[in-house]
C-alpha positions in Angstrom: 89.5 -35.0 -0.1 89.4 -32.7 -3.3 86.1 -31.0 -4.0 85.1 -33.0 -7.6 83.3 -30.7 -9.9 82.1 -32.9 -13.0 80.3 -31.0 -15.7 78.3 -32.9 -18.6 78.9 -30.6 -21.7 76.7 -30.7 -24.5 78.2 -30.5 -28.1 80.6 -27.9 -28.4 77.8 -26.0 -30.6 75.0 -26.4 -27.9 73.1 -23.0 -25.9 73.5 -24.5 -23.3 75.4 -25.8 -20.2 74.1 -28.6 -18.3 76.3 -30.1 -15.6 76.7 -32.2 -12.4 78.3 -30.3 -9.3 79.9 -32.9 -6.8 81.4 -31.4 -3.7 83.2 -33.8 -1.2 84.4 -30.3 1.0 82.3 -28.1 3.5 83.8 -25.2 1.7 82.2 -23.5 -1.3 83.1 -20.5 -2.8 81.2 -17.1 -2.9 80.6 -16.3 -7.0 78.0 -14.9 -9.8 78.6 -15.5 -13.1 76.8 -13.7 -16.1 74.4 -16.6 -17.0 71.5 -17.4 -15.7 71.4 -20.8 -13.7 68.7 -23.0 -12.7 70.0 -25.7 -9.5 68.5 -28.5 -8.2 69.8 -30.3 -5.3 70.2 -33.8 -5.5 72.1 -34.6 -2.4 73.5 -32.9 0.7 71.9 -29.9 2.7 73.4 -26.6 4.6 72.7 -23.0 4.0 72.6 -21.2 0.7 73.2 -18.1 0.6 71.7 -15.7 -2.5 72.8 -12.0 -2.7 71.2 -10.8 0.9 69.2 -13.8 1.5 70.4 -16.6 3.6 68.3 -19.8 4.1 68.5 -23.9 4.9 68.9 -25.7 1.1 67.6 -29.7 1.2 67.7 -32.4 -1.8 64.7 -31.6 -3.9 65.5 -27.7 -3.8 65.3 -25.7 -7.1 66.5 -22.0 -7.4 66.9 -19.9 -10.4 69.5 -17.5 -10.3 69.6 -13.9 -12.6 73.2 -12.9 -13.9 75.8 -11.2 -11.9 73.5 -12.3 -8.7 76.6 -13.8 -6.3 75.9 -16.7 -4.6 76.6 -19.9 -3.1 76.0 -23.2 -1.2 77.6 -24.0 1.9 76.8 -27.8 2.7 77.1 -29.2 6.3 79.5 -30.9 7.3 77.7 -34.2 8.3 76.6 -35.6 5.2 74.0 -38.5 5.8 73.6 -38.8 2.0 74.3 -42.9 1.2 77.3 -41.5 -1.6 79.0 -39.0 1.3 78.9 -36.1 -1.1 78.1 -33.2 1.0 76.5 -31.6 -1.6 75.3 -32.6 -5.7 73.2 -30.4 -7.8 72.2 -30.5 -11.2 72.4 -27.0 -13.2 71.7 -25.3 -16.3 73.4 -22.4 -17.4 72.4 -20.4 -20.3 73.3 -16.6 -21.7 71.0 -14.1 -22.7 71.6 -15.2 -26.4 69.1 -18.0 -25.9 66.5 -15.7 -25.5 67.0 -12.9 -28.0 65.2 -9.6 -27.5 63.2 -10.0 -30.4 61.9 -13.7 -29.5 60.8 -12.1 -26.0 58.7 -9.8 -27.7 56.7 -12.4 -29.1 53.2 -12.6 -26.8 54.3 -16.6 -27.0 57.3 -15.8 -24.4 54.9 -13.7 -22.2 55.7 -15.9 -19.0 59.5 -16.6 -20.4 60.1 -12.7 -19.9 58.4 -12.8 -16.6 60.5 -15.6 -16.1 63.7 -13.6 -16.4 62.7 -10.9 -15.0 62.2 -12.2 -11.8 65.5 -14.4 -11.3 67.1 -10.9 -11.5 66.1 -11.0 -7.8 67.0 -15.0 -7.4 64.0 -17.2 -6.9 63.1 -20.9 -5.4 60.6 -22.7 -7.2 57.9 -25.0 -5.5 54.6 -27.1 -5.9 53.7 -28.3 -9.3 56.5 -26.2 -11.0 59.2 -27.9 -9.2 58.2 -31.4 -10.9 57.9 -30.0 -14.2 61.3 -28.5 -14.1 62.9 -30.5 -12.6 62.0 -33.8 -14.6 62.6 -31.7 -17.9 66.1 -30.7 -16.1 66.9 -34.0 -16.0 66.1 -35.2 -19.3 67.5 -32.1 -21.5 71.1 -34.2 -21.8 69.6 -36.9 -23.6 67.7 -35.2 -25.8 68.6 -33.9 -29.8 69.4 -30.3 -30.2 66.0 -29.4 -31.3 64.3 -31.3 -28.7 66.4 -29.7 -26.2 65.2 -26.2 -27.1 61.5 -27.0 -27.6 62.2 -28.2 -23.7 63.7 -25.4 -22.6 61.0 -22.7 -23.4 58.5 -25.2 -21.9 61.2 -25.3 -19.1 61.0 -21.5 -19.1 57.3 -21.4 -19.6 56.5 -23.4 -16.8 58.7 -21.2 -14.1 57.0 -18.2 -15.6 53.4 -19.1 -15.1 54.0 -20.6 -11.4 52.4 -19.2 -8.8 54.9 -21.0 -6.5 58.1 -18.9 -6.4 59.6 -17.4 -3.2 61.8 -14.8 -4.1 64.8 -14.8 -2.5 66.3 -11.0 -3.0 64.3 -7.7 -2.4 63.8 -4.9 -4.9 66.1 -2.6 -2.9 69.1 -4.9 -2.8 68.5 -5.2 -6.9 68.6 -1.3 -6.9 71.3 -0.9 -4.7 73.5 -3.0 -6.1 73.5 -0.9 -9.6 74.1 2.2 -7.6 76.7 3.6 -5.8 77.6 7.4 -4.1 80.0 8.5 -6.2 78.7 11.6 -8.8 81.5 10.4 -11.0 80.1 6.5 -11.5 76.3 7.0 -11.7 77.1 9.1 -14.5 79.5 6.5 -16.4 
């Protein structure tokens, strides 16, 4: 079986990239990307694995990902979900453009900076904060444009006032990965 990625686009002129991800292999491929991305797992379990940190993933999972942080999902090879996917997620992708500098200045997008911030280091979202996100996750295709944005800041909001996110990277791996031996480098 191929590995079926489906992805639900919004209008070409949308911020946005919300999509399905449908994998019918165990095999998933190591990869960052420079937009941040918010999963949730639908279907399948296995290990994820997020820059250092390796852990079990389940349906109901939620992580939000910084840019550049590699990572991936390795599902198991039993699946027991009823569809046989090994693995479906839901995920948002967005650039830095959403959130201009000068809009994060605004004390309004307080928690929305903190927000960022802290998926630099990868994070998994639980308690109260998962339902909210998640449910506005899965209504942000149906909505108008405008709608859709309003949403997302609350989406934003939400994640940044939690006070139940595990973070999944440490500070040193963060630092380290921005650094390197070479004289020559660190000063390019």
């Amino acid at each position: 079986m191929a590995a079926n990625f489906e992805h639900v686009f919004l209008e070409n002129d949308s911020s946005f990239y919300i999509g399905i991800f449908q994998d019918n292999l165990e095999k998933s491929t190591w990869h960052y990307h420079d937009t941040y991305e918010i999963s949730f797992i639908t279907e399948g379990s296995g290990k994820r694995i997020v820059a250092e940190s390796m852990e079990e993933f389940h349906p109901g999972d939620l992580i939000f990902i910084g840019g550049k942080l590699p990572h991936v999902w390795i599902a198991d090879k039993e699946s027991t979900s009823p569809s046989g996917r090994t693995l479906e997620s839901v995920y948002l992708q967005f650039s830095s453009d959403v959130l201009p500098s000068q809009l994060l200045t605004l004390p309004e997008f307080k928690n929305v900076r903190k927000a960022l911030k802290l998926s630099e280091r990868g994070m998994k979202i639980g308690g109260d904060t998962l339902n909210e996100v998640s449910k506005i996750m899965l209504q942000l295709p149906y909505m108008n444009k405008f709608e859709r944005m309003l949403h997302f800041f609350n989406l934003m909001d939400n994640i940044g006032r939690s006070d139940s996110i595990e973070l999944l990277t440490s500070e040193e791996y963060i630092k380290r990965r921005f650094t390197t031996s070479s004289k020559k480098l660190n000063a390019i």
